[in-house]
N, C-alpha and C positions, 0 to 999 in steps of 0.2 A: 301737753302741746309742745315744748321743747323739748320732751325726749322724742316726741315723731319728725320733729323737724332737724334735729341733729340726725338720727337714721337716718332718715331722706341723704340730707347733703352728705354723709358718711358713703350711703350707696350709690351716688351719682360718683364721687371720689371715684370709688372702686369700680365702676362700669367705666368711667370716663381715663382709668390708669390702665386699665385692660384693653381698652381701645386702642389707647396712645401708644400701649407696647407692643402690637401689632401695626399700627399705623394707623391713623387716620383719618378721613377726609369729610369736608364743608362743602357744602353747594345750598342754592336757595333755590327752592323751587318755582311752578309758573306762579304760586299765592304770593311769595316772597318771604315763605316762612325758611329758616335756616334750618337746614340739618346736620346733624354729627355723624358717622359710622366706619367701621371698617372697610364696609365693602360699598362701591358708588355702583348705585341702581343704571339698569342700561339707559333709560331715559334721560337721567343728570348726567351721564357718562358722553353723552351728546353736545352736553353744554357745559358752560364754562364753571370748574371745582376749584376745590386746592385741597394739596397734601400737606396733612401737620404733622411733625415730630412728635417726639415723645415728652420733650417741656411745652406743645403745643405752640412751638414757632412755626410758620410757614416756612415750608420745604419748598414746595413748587406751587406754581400757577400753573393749573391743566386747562386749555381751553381748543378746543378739536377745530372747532370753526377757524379761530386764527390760527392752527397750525397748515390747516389748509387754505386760506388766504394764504399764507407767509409762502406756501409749497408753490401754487398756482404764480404767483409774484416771481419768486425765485425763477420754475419752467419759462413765464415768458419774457423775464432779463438772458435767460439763456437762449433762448431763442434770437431776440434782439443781436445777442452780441455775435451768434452764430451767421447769422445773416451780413452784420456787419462787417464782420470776419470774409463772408463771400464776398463783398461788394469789393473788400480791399483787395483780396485774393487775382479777382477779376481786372481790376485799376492795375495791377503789378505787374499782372502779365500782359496787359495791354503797353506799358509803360515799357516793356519789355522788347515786347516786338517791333514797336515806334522805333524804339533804338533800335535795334540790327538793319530794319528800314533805312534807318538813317544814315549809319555805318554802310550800305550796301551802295547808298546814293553818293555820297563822299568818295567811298572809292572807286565806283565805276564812272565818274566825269569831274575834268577837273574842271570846268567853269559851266557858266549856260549855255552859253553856243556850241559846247560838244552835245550839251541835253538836246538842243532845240533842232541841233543837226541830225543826231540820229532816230529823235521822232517824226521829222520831217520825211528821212531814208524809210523808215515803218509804214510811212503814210502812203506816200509815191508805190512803194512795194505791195501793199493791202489794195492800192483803189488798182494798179498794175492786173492783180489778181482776178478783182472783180471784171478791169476790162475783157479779160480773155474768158474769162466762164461766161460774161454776156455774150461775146462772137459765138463760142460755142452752141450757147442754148439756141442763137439766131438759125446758125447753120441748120439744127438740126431739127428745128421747127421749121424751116424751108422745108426739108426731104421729107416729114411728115406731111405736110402740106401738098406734097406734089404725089404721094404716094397715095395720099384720099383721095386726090383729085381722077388717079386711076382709078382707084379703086381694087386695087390689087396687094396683095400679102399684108395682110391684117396684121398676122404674128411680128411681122418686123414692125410696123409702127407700135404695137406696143411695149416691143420693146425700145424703141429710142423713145416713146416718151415717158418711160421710167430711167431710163437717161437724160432726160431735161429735168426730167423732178429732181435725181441727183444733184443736178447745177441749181434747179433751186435753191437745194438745202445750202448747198456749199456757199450759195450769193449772199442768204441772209447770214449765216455763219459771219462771211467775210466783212459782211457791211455791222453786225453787231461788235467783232473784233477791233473797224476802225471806229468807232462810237466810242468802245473801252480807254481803246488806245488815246482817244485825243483826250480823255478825263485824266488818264492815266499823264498825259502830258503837262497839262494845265497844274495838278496835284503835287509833280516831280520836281517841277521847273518852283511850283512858290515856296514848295519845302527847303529848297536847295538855296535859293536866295534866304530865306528867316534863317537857314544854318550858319552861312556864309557871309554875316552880316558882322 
């Protein structure tokens, strides 16, 4: 009985030193039973091993699942900081343009009442504009008007009233220009005082 049980642990020695000096590796299976071997089944290969040296220290911890956790983690801190990176990106150049704005207000008025003066000149000029495209469209919807009422030369009313629709386009234009304009006023006039403060 103790020369089979010294053979035994003699050949586990020798299996178990042939192993080591190739390398290798421990997992537990779904039982919870431990196994030794050189080569990890694709199955344990999926979950979590370790590599032992040749004194059978642990060399590595292999585990597939938290390499890819750690992988996944890593992609979406890059993501995050890439985005963040955008946000700042976006604030810089906004922060940017605010300035040259600013810079452009500063130098082209030197107090309010130059601002206030020459948007008021924009305004008087804009509503100026729209008086006269109104006269126009009047006029020329009279001679439409008088030309149905003959009843004669079709071709020319239609063409002056795609010359009123012109003055259409040009009124709304006009009237959306001074709409701009007086925001544009209000925005110029408070930036310039918070500058000048």
């Amino acid at each position: 009985m103790k020369i089979k049980t010294q053979t035994l642990i003699t050949t586990t020695l020798i299996l178990v030193s042939s192993f080591a000096s190739a390398g290798l590796y421990r997992w537990v299976d779904d039982k919870g039973e431990v196994h030794f071997s050189d080569k990890v089944p694709v199955a344990a290969s999926k979950k979590a091993h370790t590599k032992i040296d040749k004194s059978g220290i642990t060399q590595k911890e292999l585990d597939p699942a938290a390499k890819i956790a750690l992988q996944k983690e890593l992609e979406l801190q890059a993501q995050k900081e890439e985005a963040q990176e955008k946000i700042e990106n976006a604030l810089r150049k906004k922060r940017a343009k605010q300035y040259k704005l600013d810079q452009q207000l500063l130098s082209t008025y030197e107090n309010k009442q130059e601002i206030m003066n020459y948007f008021e000149t924009k305004i008087k000029m804009l509503k100026g504009n729209s008086n006269i495209l109104l006269a126009h469209k009047k006029r020329l919807q009279e001679r439409v008007d008088k030309l149905n009422l003959k009843k004669e030369n079709e071709l020319k009313v239609v063409n002056i009233k795609q010359t009123i629709d012109q003055y259409e386009k040009a009124l709304k234009e006009n009237n959306k220009e001074l709409l701009s304009l007086k925001t544009d006023f209000e925005s110029n006039l408070l930036r310039y005082i918070e500058l000048t403060k």
